[in-house]
C-alpha positions, 0 to 999 in steps of 0.5 A: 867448119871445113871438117865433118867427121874426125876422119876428114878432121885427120886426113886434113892434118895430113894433107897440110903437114900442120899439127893438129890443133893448129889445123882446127884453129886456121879452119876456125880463123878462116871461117870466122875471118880472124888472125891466128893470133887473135885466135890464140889470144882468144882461146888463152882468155879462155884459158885464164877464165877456167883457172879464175872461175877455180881460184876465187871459187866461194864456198859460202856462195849459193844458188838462188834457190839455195840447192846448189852451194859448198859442195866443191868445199865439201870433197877437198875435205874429203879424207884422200886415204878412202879414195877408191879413184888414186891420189890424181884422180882425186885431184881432178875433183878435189885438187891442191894447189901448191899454195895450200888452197884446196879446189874441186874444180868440177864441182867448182865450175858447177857451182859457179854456174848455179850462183851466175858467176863467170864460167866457161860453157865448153860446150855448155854450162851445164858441163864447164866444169869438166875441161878445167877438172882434167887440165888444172890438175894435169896443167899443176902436176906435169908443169904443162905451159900455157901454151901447150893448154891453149893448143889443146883446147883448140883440139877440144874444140874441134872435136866438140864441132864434130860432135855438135854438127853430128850429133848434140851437145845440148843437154834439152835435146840429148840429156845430161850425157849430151852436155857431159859426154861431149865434154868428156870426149872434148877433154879425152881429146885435150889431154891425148894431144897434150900426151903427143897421142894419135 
């Protein structure tokens, strides 16, 4: 990757006049010797693997050791009027969708992990519940297009480089704060390009 921090990341936006997302994704094709439109193709894959991993979600699945399971289940029965988080909050860990299914996705993806079902490590497993817990709901309740999704996962990928060659993204090095702080910059990222911020 051509960017060492976010400085060079944003001063390279600036340079070639390309949106941001678009930036990350020309750096990624040229290191990788792909075209822009496997890439984009590649990313949307990605895309359609979170929302599958939520949508054939199962609550009676367990781990292995029979520690992990139901959970996801368990918050979309929680009672949403003792919320102290607001109604969209709720929906990132327990989110509705408009064909009555209830999800949490968070918790789902977790799940999914633990019971070795298909899940997307971004950047880990250990934290690949945390992009589709922001971007499903935001994706429902804004009638964000797919498109739109696939060009702010580029930008989460991005950063989650950054952070990678910077610092750690690995949970065995640097804890779970490592795994799920990294996803949680990657999803502030995703979402403020989403939002047209800077």
């Amino acid at each position: 990757m051509a960017f060492a921090s976010v400085a060079d990341l944003l001063n390279q936006v600036k340079e070639n006049g390309l949106p941001l997302w678009e930036t990350i994704m020309k750096d990624d094709c040229r290191e990788h010797g792909t075209e822009s439109k496997a890439a984009v193709r590649q990313m949307a894959i990605l895309w359609d693997a979170m929302k599958t991993a939520g949508r054939e979600y199962n609550p009676d699945a367990r781990s292995s050791s029979g520690l992990v399971g139901g959970e996801g289940a368990k918050m979309c029965r929680f009672p949403q009027n003792r919320s102290i988080g607001g109604e969209f909050f709720d929906r990132i860990i327990a989110q509705a969708l408009s064909m009555g299914e209830s999800n949490a996705e968070a918790l789902k993806m977790g799940e999914c992990n633990a019971c070795m079902k298909r899940i997307v490590a971004a950047p880990t497993a250990g934290s690949c519940g945390v992009l589709p817990a922001v971007l499903i709901p935001l994706a429902e309740r804004d009638r964000i297009s797919d498109e739109e999704i696939v060009q702010s996962l580029f930008v989460a990928a991005g950063f989650g480089q950054i952070i990678a060659s910077r610092a750690s993204i690995a949970g065995a090095e640097g804890g779970c704060q490592a795994e799920i702080g990294s996803a949680s910059g990657m999803a502030a990222a995703a979402l403020v390009s989403i939002k047209k911020g800077t």
